[in-house]
ChimeraX commands (.cxc) that place a marker at each C-alpha (Angstrom):
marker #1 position 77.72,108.35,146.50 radius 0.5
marker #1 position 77.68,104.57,145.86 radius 0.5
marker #1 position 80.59,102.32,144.91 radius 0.5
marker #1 position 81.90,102.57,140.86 radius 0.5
marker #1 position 81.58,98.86,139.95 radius 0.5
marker #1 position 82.70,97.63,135.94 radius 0.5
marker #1 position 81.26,95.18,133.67 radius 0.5
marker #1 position 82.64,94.25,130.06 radius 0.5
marker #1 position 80.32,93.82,126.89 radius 0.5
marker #1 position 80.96,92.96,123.42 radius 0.5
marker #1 position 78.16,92.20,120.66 radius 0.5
marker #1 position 78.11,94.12,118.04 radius 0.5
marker #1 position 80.52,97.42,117.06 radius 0.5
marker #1 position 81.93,99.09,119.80 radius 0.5
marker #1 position 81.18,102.50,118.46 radius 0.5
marker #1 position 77.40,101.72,119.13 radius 0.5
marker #1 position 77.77,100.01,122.33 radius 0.5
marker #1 position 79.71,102.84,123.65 radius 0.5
marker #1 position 77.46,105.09,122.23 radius 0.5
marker #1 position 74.52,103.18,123.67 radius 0.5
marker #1 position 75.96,102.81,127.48 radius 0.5
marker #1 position 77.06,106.35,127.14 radius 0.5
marker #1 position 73.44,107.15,127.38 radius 0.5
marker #1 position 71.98,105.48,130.40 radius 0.5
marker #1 position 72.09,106.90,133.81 radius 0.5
marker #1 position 74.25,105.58,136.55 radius 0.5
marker #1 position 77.23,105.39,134.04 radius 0.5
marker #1 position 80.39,107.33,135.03 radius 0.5
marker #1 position 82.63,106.02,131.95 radius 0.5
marker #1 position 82.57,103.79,128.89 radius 0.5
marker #1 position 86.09,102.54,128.01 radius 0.5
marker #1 position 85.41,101.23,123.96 radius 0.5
marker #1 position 88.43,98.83,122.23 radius 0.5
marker #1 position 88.58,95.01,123.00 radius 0.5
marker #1 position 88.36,92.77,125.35 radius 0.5
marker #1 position 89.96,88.89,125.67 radius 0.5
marker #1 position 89.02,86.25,127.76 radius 0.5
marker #1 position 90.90,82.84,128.22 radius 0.5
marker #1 position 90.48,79.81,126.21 radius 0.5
marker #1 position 88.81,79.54,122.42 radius 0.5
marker #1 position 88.17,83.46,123.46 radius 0.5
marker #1 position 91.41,84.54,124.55 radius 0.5
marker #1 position 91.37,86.63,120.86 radius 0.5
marker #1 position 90.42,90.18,120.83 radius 0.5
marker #1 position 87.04,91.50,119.99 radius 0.5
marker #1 position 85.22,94.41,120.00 radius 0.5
marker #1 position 83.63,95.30,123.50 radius 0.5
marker #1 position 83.66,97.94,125.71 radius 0.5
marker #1 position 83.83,98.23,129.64 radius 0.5
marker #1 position 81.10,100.31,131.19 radius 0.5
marker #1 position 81.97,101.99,135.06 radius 0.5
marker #1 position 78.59,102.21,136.91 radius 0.5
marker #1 position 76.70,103.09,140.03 radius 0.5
marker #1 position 74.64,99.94,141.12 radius 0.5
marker #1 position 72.55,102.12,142.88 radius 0.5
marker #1 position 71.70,103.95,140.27 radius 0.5
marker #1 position 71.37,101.28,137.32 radius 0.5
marker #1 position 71.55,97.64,138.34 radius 0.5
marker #1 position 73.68,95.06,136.54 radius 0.5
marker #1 position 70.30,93.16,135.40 radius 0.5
marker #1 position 69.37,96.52,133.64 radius 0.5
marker #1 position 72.47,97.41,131.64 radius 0.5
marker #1 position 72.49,93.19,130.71 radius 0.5
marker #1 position 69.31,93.83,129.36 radius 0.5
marker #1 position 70.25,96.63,127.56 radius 0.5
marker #1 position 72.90,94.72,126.09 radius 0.5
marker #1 position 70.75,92.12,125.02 radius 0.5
marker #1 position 68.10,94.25,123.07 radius 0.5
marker #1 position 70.94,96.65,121.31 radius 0.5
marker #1 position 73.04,94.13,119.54 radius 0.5
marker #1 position 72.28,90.69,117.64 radius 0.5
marker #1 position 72.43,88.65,120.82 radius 0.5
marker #1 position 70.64,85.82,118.60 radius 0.5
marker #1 position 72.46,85.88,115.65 radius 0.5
marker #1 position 75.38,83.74,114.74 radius 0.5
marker #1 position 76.47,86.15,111.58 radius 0.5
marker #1 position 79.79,85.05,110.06 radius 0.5
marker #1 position 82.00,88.24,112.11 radius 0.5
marker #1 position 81.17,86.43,115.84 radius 0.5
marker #1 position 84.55,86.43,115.78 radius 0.5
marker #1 position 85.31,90.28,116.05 radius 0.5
marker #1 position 81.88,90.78,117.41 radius 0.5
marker #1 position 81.91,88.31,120.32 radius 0.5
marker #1 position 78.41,88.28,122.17 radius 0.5
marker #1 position 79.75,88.52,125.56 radius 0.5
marker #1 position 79.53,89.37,129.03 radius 0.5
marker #1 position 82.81,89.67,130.33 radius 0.5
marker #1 position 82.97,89.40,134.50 radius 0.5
marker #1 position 85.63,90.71,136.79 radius 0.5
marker #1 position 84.88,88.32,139.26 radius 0.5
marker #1 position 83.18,85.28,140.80 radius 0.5
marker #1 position 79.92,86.70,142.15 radius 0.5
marker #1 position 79.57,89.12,139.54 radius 0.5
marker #1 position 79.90,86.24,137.06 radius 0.5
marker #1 position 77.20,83.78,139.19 radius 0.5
marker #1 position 74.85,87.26,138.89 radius 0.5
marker #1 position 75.29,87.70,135.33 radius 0.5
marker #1 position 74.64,83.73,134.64 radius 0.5
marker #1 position 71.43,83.84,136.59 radius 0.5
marker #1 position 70.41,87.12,134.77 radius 0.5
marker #1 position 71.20,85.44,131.35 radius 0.5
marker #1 position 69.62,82.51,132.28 radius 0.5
marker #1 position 66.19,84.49,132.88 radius 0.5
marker #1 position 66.61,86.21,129.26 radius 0.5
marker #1 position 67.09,82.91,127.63 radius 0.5
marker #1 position 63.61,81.95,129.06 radius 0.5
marker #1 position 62.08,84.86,126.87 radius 0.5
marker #1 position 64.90,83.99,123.84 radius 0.5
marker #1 position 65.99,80.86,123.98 radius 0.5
marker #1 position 68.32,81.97,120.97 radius 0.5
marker #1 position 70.13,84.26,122.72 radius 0.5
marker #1 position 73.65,83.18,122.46 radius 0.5
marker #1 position 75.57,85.56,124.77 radius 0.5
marker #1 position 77.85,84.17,126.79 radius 0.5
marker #1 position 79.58,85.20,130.26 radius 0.5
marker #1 position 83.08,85.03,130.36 radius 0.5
marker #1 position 86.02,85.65,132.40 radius 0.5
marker #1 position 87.80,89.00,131.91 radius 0.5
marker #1 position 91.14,88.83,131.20 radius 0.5
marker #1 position 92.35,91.76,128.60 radius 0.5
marker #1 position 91.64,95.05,127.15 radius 0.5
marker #1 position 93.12,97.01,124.50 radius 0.5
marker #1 position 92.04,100.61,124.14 radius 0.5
marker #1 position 90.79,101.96,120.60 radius 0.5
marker #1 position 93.05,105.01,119.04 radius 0.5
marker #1 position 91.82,107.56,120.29 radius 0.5
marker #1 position 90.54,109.21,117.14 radius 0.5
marker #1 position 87.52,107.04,117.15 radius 0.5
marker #1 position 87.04,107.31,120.96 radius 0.5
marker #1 position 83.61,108.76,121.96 radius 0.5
marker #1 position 82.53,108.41,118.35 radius 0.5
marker #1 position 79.04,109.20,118.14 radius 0.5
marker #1 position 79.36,112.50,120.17 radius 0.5
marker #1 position 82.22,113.39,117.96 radius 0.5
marker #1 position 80.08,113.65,115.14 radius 0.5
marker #1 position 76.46,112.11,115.47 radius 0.5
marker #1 position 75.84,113.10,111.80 radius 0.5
marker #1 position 77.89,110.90,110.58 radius 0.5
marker #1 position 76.95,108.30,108.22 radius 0.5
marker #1 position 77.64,105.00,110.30 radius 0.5
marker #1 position 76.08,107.10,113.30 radius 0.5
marker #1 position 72.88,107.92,111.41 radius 0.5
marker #1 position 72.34,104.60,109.83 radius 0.5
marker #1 position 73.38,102.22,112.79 radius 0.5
marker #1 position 73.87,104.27,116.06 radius 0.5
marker #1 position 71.08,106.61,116.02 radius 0.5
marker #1 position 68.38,104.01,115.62 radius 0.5
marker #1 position 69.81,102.47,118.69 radius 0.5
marker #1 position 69.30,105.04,120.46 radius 0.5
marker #1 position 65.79,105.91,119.09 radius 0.5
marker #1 position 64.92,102.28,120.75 radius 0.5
marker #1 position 66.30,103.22,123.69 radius 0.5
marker #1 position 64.34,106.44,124.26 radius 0.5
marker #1 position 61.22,103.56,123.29 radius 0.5
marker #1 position 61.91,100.50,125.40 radius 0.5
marker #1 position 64.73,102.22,128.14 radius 0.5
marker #1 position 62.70,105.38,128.37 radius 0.5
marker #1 position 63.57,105.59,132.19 radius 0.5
marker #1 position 67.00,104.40,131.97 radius 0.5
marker #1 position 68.67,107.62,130.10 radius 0.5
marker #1 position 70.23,110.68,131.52 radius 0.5
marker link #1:1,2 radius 0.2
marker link #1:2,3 radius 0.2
marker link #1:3,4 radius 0.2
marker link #1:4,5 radius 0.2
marker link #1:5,6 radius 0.2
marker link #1:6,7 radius 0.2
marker link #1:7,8 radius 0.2
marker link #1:8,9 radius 0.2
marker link #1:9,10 radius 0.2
marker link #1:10,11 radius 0.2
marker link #1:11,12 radius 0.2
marker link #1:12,13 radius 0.2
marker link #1:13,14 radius 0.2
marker link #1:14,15 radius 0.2
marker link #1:15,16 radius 0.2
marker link #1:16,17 radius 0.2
marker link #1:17,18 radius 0.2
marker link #1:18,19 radius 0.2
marker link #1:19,20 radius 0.2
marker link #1:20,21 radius 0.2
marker link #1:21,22 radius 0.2
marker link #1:22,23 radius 0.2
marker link #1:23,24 radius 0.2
marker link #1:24,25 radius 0.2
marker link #1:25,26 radius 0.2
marker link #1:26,27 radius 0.2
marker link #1:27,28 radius 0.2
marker link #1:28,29 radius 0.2
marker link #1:29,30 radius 0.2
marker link #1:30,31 radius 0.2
marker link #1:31,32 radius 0.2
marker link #1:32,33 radius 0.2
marker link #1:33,34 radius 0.2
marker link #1:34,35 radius 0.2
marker link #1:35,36 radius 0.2
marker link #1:36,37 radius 0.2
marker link #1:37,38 radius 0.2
marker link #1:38,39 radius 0.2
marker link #1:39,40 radius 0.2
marker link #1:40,41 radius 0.2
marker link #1:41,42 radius 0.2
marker link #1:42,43 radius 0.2
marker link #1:43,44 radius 0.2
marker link #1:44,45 radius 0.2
marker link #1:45,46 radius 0.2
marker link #1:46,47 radius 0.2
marker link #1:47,48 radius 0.2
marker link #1:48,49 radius 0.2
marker link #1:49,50 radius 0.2
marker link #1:50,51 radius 0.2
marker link #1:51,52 radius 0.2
marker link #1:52,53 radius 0.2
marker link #1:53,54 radius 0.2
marker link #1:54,55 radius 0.2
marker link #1:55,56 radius 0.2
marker link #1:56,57 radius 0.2
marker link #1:57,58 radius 0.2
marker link #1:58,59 radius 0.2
marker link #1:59,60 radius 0.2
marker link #1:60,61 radius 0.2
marker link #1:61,62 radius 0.2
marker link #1:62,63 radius 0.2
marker link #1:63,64 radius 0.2
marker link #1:64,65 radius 0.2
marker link #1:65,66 radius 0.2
marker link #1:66,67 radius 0.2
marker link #1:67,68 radius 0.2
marker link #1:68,69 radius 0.2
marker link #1:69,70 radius 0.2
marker link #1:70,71 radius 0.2
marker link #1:71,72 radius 0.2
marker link #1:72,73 radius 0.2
marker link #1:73,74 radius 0.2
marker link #1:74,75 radius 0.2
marker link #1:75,76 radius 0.2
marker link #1:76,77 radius 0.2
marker link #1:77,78 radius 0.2
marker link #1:78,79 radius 0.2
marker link #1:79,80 radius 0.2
marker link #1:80,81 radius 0.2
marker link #1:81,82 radius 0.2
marker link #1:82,83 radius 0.2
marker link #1:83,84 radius 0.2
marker link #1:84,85 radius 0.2
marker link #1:85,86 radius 0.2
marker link #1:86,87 radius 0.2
marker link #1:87,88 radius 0.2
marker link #1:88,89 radius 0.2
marker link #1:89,90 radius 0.2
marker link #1:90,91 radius 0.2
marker link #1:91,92 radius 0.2
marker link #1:92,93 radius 0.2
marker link #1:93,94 radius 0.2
marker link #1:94,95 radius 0.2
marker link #1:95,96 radius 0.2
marker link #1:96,97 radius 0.2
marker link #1:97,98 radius 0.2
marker link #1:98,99 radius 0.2
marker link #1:99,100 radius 0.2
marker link #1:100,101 radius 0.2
marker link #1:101,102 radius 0.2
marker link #1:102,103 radius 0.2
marker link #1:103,104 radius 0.2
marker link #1:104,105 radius 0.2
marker link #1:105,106 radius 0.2
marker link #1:106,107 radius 0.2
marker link #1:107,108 radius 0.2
marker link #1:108,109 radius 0.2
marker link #1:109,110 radius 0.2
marker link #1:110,111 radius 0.2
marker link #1:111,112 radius 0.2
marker link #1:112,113 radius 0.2
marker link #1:113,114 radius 0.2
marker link #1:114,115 radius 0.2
marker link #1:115,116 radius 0.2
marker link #1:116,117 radius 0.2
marker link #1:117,118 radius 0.2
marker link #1:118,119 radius 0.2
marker link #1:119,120 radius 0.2
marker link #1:120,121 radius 0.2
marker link #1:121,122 radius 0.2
marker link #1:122,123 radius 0.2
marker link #1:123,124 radius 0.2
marker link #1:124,125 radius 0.2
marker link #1:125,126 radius 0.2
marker link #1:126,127 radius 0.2
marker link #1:127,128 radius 0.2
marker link #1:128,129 radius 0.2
marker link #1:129,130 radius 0.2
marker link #1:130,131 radius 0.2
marker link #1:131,132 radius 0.2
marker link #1:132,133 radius 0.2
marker link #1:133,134 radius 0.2
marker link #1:134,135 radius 0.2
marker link #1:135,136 radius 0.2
marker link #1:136,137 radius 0.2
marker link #1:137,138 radius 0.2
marker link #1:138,139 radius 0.2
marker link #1:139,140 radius 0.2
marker link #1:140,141 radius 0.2
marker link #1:141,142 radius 0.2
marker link #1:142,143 radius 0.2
marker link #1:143,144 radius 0.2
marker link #1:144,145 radius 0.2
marker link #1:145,146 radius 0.2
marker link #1:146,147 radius 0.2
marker link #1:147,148 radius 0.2
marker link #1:148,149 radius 0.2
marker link #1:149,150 radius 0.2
marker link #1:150,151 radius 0.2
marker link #1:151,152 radius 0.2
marker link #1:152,153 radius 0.2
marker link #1:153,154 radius 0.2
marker link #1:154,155 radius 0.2
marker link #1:155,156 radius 0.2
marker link #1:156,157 radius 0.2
marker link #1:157,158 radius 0.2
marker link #1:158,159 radius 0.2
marker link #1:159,160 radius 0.2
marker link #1:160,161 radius 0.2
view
């Protein structure tokens, strides 16, 4: 078996994005609650951290993913407890996920992600852990997670366990 690697993402809720990495293969865990990074980010906002096989989906892929499942364009008035973020662990994962970014942007030059140093996480209570397969009928599931999914199954077809 290949080596686990991490990579933090924030965008939009993290119910969804944990919902959304949950689904892709090569994905041991999703760890949803919020991240910090240092500077004018060093607040907390929503994110998750997603433990994956490189072999199995690629850093490039699950930025991508990122980048189509959230507003990665939109500066909405709640950036700041929906930071658009990549959040790195370290140097050469954050020169990789620059580069990646950088190729996006060529396609969207709105996007307005941004990598960023790690620094702190705070786990969610654990009552609203694993939310969508706690109870996919649930309102906020059905009207916001669900259709992120359905794209998923469109555009990531070959990405989902």
């Amino acid at each position: 078996m290949s080596v686990l690697s991490k990579i933090a993402l924030g965008g939009g809720c993290h119910w969804c994005t944990e919902a959304v990495f949950q689904s892709l293969k090569g994905v041991e865990e999703v760890k949803q609650g919020f991240v910090a990074s240092e500077a004018e980010h060093s607040s907390f906002s929503e994110a998750v951290i997603v433990h994956f096989y490189p072999r199995e989906i690629s850093l490039f892929q699950l930025i991508e993913v990122h980048l189509m499942t959230h507003q990665s364009s939109s500066l909405h008035s709640m950036r700041y407890k929906y930071r658009s973020a990549i959040y790195t662990f370290d140097a050469l994962q954050e020169e990789r996920a620059k580069l990646y970014l950088t190729e996006f942007k060529k396609g969207n030059s709105k996007i307005i992600t941004e990598v960023l140093a790690f620094k702190e996480f705070k786990a969610s209570r654990e009552e609203i852990q694993n939310y969508y397969l706690k109870g996919s009928q649930k309102p906020f599931c059905t009207r916001y997670i669900s259709p992120k999914l359905k794209s998923l199954e469109k555009n990531f077809k070959d990405l989902l366990a």
